[in-house]
C-alpha positions as CSV (number, residue, x, y, z in Angstrom):
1,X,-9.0,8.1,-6.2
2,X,-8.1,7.9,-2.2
3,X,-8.3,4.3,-1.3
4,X,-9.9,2.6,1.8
5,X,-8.4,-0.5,1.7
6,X,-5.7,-3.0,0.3
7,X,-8.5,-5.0,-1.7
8,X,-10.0,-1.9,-3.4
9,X,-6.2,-0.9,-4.5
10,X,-5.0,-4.1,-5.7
11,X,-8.5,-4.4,-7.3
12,X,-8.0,-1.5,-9.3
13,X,-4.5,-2.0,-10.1
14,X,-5.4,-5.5,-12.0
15,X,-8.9,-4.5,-13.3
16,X,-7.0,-0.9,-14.9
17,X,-4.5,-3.6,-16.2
18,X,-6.8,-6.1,-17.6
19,X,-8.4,-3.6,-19.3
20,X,-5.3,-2.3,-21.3
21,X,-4.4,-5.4,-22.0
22,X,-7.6,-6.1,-23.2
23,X,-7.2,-3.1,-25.6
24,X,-3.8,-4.1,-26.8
25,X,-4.9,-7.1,-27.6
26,X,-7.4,-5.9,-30.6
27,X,-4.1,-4.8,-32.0
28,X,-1.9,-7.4,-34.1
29,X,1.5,-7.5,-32.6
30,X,2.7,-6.6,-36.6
31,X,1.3,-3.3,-35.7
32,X,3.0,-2.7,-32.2
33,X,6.0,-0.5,-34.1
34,X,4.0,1.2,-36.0
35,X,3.9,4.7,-34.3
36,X,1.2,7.5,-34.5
37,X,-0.2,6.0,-31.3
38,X,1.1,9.0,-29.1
39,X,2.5,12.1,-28.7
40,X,5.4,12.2,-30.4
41,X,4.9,9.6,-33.0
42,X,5.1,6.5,-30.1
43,X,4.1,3.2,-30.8
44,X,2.2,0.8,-28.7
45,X,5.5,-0.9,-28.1
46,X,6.8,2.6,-26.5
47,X,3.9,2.5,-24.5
48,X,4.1,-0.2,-23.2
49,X,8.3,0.4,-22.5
50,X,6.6,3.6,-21.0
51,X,4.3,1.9,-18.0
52,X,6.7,-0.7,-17.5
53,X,9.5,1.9,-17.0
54,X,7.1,4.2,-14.3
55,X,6.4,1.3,-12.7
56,X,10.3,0.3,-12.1
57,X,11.0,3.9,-10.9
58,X,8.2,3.5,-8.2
59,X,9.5,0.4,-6.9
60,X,12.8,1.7,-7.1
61,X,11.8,4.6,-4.9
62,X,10.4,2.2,-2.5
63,X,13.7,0.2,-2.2
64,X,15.6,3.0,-1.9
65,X,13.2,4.6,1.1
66,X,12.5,1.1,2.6
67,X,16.9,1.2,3.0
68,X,16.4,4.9,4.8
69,X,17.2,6.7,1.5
70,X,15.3,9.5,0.0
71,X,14.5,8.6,-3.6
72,X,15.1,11.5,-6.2
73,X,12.1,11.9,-7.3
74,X,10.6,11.1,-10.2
75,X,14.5,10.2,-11.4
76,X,17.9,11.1,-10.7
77,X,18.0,14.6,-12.7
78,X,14.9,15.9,-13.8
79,X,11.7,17.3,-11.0
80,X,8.4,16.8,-11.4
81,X,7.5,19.7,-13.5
82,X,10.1,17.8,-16.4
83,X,8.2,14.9,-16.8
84,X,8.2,15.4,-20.6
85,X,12.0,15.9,-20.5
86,X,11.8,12.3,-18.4
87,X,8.9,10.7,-21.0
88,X,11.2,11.4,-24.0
89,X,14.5,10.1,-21.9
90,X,12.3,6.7,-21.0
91,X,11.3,6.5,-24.9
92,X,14.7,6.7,-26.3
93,X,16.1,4.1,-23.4
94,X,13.7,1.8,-24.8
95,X,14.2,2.3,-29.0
96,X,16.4,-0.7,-29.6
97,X,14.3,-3.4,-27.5
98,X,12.0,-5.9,-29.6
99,X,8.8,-6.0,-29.0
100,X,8.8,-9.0,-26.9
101,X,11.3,-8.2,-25.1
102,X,9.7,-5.0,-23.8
103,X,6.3,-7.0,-23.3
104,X,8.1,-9.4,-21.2
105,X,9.6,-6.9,-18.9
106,X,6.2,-5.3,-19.0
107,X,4.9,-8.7,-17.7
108,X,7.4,-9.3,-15.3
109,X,7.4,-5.5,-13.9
110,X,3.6,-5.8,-12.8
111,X,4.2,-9.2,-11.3
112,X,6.8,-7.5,-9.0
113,X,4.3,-4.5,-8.4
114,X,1.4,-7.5,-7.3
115,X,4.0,-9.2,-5.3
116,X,4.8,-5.9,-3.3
117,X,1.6,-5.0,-2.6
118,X,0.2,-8.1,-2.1
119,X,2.6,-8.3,0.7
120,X,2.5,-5.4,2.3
121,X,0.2,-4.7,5.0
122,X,-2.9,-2.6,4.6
123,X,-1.6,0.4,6.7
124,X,1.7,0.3,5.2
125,X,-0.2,0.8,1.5
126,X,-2.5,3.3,2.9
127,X,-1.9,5.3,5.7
128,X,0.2,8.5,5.1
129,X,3.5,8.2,7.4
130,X,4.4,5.1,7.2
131,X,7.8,5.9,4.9
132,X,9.4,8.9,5.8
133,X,10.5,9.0,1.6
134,X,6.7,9.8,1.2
135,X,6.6,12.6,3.6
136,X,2.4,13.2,4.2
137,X,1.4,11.0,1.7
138,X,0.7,7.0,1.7
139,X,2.6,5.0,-0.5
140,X,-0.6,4.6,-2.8
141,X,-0.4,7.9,-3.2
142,X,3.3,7.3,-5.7
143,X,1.6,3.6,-6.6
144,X,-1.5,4.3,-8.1
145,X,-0.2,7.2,-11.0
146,X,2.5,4.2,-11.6
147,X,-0.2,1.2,-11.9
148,X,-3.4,1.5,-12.0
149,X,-3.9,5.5,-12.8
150,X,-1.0,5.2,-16.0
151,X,-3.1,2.2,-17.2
152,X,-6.7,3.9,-17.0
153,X,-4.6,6.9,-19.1
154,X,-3.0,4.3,-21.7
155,X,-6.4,2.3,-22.2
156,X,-7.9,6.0,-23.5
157,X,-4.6,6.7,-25.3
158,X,-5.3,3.3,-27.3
159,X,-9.1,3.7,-27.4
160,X,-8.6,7.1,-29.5
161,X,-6.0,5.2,-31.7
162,X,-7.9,2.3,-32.0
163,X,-11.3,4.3,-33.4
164,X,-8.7,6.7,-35.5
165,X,-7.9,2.9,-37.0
166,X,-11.7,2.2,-37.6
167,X,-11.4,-1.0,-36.0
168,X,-14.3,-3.7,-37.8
169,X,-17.3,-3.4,-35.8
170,X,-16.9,-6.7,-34.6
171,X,-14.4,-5.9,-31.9
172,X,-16.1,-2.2,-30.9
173,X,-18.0,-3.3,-28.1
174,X,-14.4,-4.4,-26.8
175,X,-13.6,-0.5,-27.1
176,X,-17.0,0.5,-25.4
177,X,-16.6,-2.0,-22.8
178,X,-13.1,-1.3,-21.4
């Protein structure tokens, strides 16, 4: 999605995040650990370690360009096209935390992502230039597949795993809604 203004990208980014939220919550945290919900046997818990972990590289890349840096991108190691390597390097990271303490840093990593681009000016979200880190591209252009794009994707990842469960009817229009 190309943005035309702050409003409409912070508007996404907490309606996308509301949404999976919203999802996660039909889900008894008992059953955060218990895996099948992705790829490689992940667990809600992983996903969430996941989204909070992309999110923390992006605004690492943008304190490391903001200083006149250029961020290696997407992580010290791996290029783009080994994003799986990356995934499955972010899942292991996470393994030991408990499930609220990887929901806490989820919390606290997407009040830092609000504060940042609450903050920054339109034109510094939007227009392409602004950072020489981004080259072409705007800064929403590295934000949204870290916010608001990652929790569109993890909202369908748990709606599929939520009707695999055969959720009670009562909370279905939940699933249809979001």
């Amino acid at each position: 999605m190309r943005f035309t203004s702050k409003h409409q990208l912070l508007q996404d980014i907490e309606d996308e995040h509301r949404k999976f939220l919203a999802l996660a919550s039909l889900i008894p945290r008992k059953r955060y650990t218990e895996s099948g919900v992705w790829g490689d046997d992940w667990n809600l818990k992983d996903l969430f370690a996941h989204l909070t972990e992309w999110e923390q590289m992006f605004l690492g890349w943008y304190r490391e360009g903001k200083s006149g840096s250029r961020p290696a991108l997407p992580a010290s190691g791996y290029k783009w096209n080994e994003t799986p390597k990356l995934n499955r390097a972010i899942w292991r990271k996470h393994q030991k935390k408990s499930v609220k303490r990887v929901l806490a840093e989820f919390d606290a990593s997407f009040e830092e992502i609000l504060s940042l681009v609450r903050a920054l000016p339109q034109k510094k979200l939007l227009n392409p230039g602004c950072f020489s880190w981004t080259g072409a591209n705007s800064l929403a252009t590295y934000l949204a597949p870290n916010t608001c794009n990652h929790y569109r994707t993890a909202s369908r990842i748990l709606k599929r795993w939520l009707r695999a469960q055969k959720i009670p009817e009562a909370k279905s229009d939940v699933v249809k809604e979001v």
